[in-house]
C-alpha positions in Angstrom: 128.2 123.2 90.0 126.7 126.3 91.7 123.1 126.5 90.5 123.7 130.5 91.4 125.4 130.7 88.2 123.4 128.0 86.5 120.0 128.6 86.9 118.6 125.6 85.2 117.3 126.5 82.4 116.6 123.2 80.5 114.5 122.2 83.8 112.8 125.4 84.1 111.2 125.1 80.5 110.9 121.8 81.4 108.8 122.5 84.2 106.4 125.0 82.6 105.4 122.1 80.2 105.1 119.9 83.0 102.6 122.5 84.8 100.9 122.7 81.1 100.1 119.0 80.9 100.3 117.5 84.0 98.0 119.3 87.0 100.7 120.2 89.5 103.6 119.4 87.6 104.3 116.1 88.8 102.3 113.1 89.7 103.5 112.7 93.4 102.7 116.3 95.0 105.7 115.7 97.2 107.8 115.9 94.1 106.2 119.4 93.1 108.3 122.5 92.1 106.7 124.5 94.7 108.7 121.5 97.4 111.5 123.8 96.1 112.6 127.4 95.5 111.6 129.4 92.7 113.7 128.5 90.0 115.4 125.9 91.1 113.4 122.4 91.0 115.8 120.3 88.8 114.0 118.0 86.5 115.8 114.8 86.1 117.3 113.0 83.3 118.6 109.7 84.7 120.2 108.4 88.1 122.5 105.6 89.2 123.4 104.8 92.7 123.6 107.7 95.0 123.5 110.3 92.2 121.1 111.7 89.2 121.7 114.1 86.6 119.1 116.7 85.5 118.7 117.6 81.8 120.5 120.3 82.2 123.9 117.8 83.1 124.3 118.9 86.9 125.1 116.2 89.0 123.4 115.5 92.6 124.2 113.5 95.4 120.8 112.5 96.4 118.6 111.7 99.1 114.7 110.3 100.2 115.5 108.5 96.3 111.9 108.2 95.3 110.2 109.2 98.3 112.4 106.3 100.4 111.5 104.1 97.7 114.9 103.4 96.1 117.0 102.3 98.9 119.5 100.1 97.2 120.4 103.2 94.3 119.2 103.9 91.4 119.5 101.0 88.5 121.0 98.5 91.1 122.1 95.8 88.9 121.1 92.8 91.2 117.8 94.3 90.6 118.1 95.1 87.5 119.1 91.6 86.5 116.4 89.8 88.2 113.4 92.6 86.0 115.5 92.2 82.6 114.9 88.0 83.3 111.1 88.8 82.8 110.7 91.5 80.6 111.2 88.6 77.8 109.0 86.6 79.1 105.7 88.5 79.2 105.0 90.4 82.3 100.9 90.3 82.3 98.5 86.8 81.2 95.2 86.1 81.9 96.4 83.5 84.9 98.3 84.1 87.6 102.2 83.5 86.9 104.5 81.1 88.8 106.3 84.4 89.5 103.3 85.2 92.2 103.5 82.3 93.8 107.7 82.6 94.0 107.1 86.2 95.1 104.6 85.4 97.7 106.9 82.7 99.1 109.6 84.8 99.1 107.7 88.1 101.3 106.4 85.8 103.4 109.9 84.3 104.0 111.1 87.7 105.0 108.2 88.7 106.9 107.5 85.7 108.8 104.8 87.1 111.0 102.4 87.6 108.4 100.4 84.2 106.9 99.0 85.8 103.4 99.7 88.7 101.1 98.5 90.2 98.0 100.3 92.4 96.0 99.2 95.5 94.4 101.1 98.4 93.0 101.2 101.5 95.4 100.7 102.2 98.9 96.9 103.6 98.8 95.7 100.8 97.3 97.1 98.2 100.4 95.6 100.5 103.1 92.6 100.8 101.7 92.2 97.4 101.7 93.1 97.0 105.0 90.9 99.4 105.4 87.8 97.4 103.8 88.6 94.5 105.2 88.7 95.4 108.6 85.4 97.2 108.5 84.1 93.7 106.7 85.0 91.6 108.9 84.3 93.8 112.0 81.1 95.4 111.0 82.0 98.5 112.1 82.2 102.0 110.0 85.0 104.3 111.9 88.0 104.0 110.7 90.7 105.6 114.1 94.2 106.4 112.3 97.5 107.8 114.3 96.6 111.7 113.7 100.5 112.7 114.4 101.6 110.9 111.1 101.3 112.6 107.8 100.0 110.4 105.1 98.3 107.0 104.4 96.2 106.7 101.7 95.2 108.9 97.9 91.6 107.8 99.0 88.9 109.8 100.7 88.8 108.2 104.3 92.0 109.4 104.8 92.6 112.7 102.4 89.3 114.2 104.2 91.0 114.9 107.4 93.7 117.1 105.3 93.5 120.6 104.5 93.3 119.5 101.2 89.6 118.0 101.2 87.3 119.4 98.3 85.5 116.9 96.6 84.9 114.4 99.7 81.8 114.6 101.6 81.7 115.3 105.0 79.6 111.8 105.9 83.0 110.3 104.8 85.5 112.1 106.7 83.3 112.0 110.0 84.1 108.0 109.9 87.6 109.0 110.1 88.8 109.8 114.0 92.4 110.5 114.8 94.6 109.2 118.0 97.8 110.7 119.2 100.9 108.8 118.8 102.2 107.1 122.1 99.4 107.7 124.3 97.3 104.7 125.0 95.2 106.4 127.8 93.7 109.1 124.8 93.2 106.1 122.5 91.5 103.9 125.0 89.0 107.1 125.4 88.8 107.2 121.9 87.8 103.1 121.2 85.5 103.9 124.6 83.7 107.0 123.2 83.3 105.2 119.9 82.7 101.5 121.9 81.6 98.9 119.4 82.2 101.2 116.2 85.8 101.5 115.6 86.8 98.9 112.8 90.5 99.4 113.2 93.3 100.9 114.6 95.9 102.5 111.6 99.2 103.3 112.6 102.8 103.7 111.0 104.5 101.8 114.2 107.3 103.8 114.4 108.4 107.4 113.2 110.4 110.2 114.0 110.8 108.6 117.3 111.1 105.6 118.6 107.9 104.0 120.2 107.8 104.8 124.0 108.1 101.5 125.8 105.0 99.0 126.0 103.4 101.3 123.5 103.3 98.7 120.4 102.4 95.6 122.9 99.8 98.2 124.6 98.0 98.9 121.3 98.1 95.5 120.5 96.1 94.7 123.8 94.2 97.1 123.2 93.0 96.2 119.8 92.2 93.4 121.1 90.2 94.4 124.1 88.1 96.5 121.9 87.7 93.9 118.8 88.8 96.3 116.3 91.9 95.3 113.8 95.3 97.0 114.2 97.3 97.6 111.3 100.8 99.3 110.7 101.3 100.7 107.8 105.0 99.5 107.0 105.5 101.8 104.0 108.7 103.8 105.3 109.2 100.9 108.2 109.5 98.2 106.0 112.7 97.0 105.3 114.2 100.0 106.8 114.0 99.0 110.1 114.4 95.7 109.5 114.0 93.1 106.9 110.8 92.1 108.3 109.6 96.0 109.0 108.9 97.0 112.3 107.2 93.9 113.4 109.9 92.6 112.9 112.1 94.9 115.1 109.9 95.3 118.0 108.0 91.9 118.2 104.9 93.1 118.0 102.3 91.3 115.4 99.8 93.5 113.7 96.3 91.6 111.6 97.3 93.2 108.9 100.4 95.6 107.5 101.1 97.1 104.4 104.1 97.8 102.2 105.6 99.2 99.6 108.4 101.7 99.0 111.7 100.0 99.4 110.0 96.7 98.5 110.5 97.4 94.9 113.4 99.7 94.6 111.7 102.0 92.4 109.4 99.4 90.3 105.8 99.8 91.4 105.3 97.1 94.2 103.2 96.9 97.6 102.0 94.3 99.4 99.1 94.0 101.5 99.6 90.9 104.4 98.4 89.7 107.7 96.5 87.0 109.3 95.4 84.1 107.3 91.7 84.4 109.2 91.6 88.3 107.9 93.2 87.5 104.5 90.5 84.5 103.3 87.7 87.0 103.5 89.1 88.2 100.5 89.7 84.7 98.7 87.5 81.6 98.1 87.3 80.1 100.7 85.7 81.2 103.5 81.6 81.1 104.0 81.2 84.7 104.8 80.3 87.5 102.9 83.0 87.9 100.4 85.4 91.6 100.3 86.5 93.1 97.2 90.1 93.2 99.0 91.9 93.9 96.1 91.8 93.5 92.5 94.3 94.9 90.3 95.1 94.3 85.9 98.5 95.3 87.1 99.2 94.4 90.6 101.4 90.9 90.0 103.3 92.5 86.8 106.0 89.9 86.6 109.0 92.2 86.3 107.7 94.3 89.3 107.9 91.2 91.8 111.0 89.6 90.5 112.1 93.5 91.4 110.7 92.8 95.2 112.2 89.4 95.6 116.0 90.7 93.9 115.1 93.5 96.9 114.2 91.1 99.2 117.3 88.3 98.9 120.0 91.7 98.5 118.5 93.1 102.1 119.2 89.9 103.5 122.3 88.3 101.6 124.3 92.1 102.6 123.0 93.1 105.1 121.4 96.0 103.9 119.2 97.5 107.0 122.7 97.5 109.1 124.2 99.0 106.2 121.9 101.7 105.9 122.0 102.6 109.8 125.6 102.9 109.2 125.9 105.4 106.2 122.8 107.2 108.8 124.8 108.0 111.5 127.7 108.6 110.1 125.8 111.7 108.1 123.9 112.4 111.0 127.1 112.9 112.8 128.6 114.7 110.2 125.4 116.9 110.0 125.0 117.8 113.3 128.6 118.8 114.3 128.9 121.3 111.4 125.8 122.8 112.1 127.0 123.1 116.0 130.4 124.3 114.5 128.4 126.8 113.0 126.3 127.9 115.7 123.6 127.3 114.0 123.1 123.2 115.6 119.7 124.3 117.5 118.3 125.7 114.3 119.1 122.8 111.8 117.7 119.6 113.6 118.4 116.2 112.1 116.0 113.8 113.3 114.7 110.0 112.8 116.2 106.6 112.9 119.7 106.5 111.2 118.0 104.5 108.1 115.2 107.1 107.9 116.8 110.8 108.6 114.7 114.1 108.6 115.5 117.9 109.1 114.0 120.5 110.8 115.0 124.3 109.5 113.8 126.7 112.8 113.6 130.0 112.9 115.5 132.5 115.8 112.8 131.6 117.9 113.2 127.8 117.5 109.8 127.7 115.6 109.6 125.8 112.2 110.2 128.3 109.4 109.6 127.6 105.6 112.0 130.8 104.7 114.4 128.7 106.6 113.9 125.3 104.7 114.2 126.9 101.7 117.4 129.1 102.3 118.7 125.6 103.3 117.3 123.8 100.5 118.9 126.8 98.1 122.9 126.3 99.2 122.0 122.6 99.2 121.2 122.9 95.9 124.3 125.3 95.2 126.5 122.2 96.3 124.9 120.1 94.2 123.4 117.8 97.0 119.1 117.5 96.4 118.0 116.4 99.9 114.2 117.1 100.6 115.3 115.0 103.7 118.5 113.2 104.5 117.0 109.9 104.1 119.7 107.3 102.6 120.2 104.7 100.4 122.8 102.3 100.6 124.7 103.0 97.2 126.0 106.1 98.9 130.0 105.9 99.8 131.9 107.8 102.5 133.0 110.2 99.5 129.2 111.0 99.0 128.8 111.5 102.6 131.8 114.0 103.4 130.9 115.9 100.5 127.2 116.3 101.8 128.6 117.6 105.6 130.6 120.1 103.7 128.2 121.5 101.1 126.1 121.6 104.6 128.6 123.3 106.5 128.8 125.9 104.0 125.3 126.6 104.2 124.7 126.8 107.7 127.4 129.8 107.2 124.4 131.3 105.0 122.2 130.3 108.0 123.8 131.8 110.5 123.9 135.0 108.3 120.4 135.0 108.3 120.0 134.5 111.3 121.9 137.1 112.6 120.3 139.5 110.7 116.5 138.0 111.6 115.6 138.0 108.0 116.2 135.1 105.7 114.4 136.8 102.8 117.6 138.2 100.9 118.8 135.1 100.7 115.3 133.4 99.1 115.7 134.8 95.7 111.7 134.1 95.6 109.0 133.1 96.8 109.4 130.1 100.1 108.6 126.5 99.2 105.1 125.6 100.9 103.7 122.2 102.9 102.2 119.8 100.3 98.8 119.6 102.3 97.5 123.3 102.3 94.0 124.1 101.3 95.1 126.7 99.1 97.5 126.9 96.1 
C-alpha cells in the first residue's frame, strides 16, 4: 500500500460527513483529521490485534490503539469472551449487579494499595471526582496540578489553563495553579504562597521520564506537611507500568488515583480509588457532609467491567507489562538505529518508557517542527504503519515490528532530504498537522 497512489478516497468523503455532523470530526480531538496531513486521515473500518483496516481496505500496523487504551489488540478474545458472557444477561438494572462487587474485588486485588473504588466510564469523570472530593474533605478551593503534563480532565478546572478556554470563566481557572514536574523546592513555594488553600496535589506520577529520585516519596511528604490530598492520575500509568500502575512500581501511596485507558481494553471503563477515609465521604457512612463523588446511569455497565477484570487477570496470568517493555525496546532500538543510520537520529527522537513510546520530529536546528511531524507522519502512512506515537500493544509480533523500523528507515531517507535542503514543504503535499490545544482553528 502507498497511500501516494491511493489517496483514500472512501475516508476522505467519509470525513467530510464526519466534519458535517460531528463538530471536529471526531469525538476525541486527539483523533482529529487535522492530527494528520491533508488528505490523508484514514477512517477506520475494523481492527484486530496489531492492525486495522480503513474503509478504503488498506491495512495498518498500528500504534497508541485508542489513545493507549487498547493495549492487549484490538478484539482480544479473552476479552472478548468475558463481555459476550454478559451481553445476555442484561448489562444495566435498577440495583447494583454482583458483577460490581466481582469487579471491585478484582481492581482492588490488582491495586492493593488502594482500599475503595468506584467505577465510572472515562477519565474526566474520575479526576473530577478526585477533584471534588479532595476540596470536600479539605475545605480548600485551589486545585495545584503538574503544569508539564498535557491533559487531565474535559471539565473546566482543568481545560481553563489551555489555550483552548472560551466558555469558562476566569473565577474558575484562577483556582487552578500549576507546578513543575520534579521540582519539590517550586512546589513547596507554591503550597507556601497558597498556605492553607491548596486542596490537592494532581499529578500523572511518571511521564516521559522517569521520576528523579525521592521525587514521588518527596511529594508525598509534602502533601502531607501541607494537608492537601495527592493524587496520580494513573490513566497512561496504569497497567503500563505495572499491574498496579505506578504506585505500584515505585512504592509510593497516593489518597486517591484514577484509571482508565488500558483498564478496559477499548470498552468504556475508569476507576476512581484511594483511601477508605477519602472514599466514605462519598458513601453512607460517614457523619460529614456528604460529596456527590460520582454518580453515573452507565458507570458499572456489566459487560464494561467483566472487560476490566478479563484485562486485569490477562495482565497478570501473561505477563503483560513485561511483555509490553519487551516489544518497546525492541522498536525503540530498531527506531533509533535507522534513524542514526540515516543521519537523521538527532532529529527523530524516540522517547518514554519502553511500554509507553513517543517521538519527537526536530527541525535543522533541533527545535520541534510540525512540517517535520507531518513529513514523518506522511511516509509512515505511505508504509502503511499509522503511529501518532509508537506506543505499543502487546498483540504486536516481531514481523509487525521489523516492518515498522523499515517503513521508518525509508522515511528518515525523505527526512534527511528535507533536511538537507532546509525546507520540508515539498514534501507536505498540504497544509502541516497542528497541536490539539490551540486557541484557534
Amino acid at each position: 500500500m502507498d497511500t501516494e497512489e491511493f489517496p483514500l478516497p472512501r475516508s476522505r468523503q467519509a470525513n467530510e460527513r464526519l466534519h458535517a455532523l460531528i463538530p471536529g470530526g471526531a469525538h476525541t480531538y486527539a483523533k482529529g483529521d487535522d492530527q494528520y496531513p491533508e488528505d490523508l486521515a484514514p477512517v477506520i473500518s475494523h481492527g484486530r490485534g496489531a492492525h486495522v483496516w480503513d474503509v478504503d481496505d488498506n491495512r495498518y500496523i498500528e500504534y497508541g490503539s485508542g489513545l493507549r487504551s487498547v493495549s492487549l489488540g484490538h478484539a482480544h478474545p479473552r476479552v472478548i469472551e468475558a463481555v459476550r458472557r454478559e451481553l445476555d444477561r442484561g448489562s444495566n438494572f435498577v440495583r447494583p449487579s454482583i458483577v460490581e462487587l466481582a469487579a471491585a474485588e478484582r481492581f482492588l486485588a490488582t491495586v492493593p494499595t488502594a482500599q475503595m473504588v468506584k467505577f465510572a466510564k472515562n477519565g474526566s469523570d474520575v479526576t473530577t471526582a478526585a477533584v471534588r472530593l479532595a476540596r470536600a474533605v479539605t475545605g480548600r478551593p485551589h486545585v495545584a496540578i503538574c503544569g508539564d503534563q498535557p491533559f487531565f480532565s474535559v471539565d473546566d478546572w482543568f481545560i481553563g489553563t489551555t489555550p483552548m478556554s472560551a466558555g469558562i470563566p476566569a473565577a474558575t481557572t484562577e483556582l487552578t495553579v500549576a507546578f513543575p514536574y520534579g521540582d519539590l523546592a517550586a512546589t513547596e513555594e507554591l503550597l507556601t504562597r497558597y498556605e492553607g488553600e491548596v486542596a490537592c496535589l494532581i499529578l500523572e506520577p511518571a511521564g516521559h521520564t522517569e521520576p528523579p529520585p525521592g521525587y514521588l516519596s518527596g511529594l508525598r511528604e509534602l502533601a502531607d506537611r501541607h494537608g492537601c490530598v495527592l493524587i496520580f492520575d494513573e490513566m497512561i500509568t496504569g497497567l503500563r507500568w505495572s499491574e498496579a500502575g505506578a504506585q505500584g512500581l515505585y512504592g509510593v501511596v497516593p489518597d486517591l488515583s484514577t484509571f482508565g485507558k488500558a483498564l478496559g481494553n477499548g470498552f468504556a471503563v475508569s476507576a476512581l480509588a484511594g483511601r477508605r477515609e477519602l472514599m466514605e465521604r462519598g458513601g453512607l457512612r460517614h457523619s460529614g457532609d456528604r460529596v456527590f463523588l460520582l454518580s453515573t446511569t452507565h458507570g458499572a455497565e456489566t459487560h464494561s467491567l467483566a472487560a476490566a477484570m478479563a484485562v486485569q487477570t490477562t495482565y497478570v496470568e501473561e505477563g503483560i507489562t513485561a511483555q509490553l517493555h519487551a516489544i518497546g525496546e525492541r522498536l525503540a532500538t530498531g527506531v533509533r538505529e535507522a534513524a542514526a543510520a540515516m543521519g537523521v537520529g538527532d532529529h527523530i527522537v524516540v522517547r518514554g518508557r519502553a511500554s509507553n513510546l513517543v517521538f519527537a520530529t526536530l527541525d535543522e536546528n533541533r527545535r520541534p517542527s510540525q512540517q517535520y511531524r507531518t513529513l514523518f507522519l506522511r511516509r509512515l502512512l505511505a508504509g502503511g504503519v499509522l503511529a501518532p506515537s509508537f506506543v505499543v500493544s502487546s498483540a504486536l509480533t516481531d514481523t509487525d515490528i521489523d516492518r515498522t523500523v523499515d517503513v521508518v528507515a525509508q522515511s528518515c531517507a525523505v527526512y534527511r532530504k528535507a533536511l538537507d535542503s532546509g525546507d520540508p514543504t515539498p514534501w507536505l503535499a498540504g497544509r502541516p498537522v497542528k497541536p490539539v490545544f490551540r486557541r484557534w482553528v
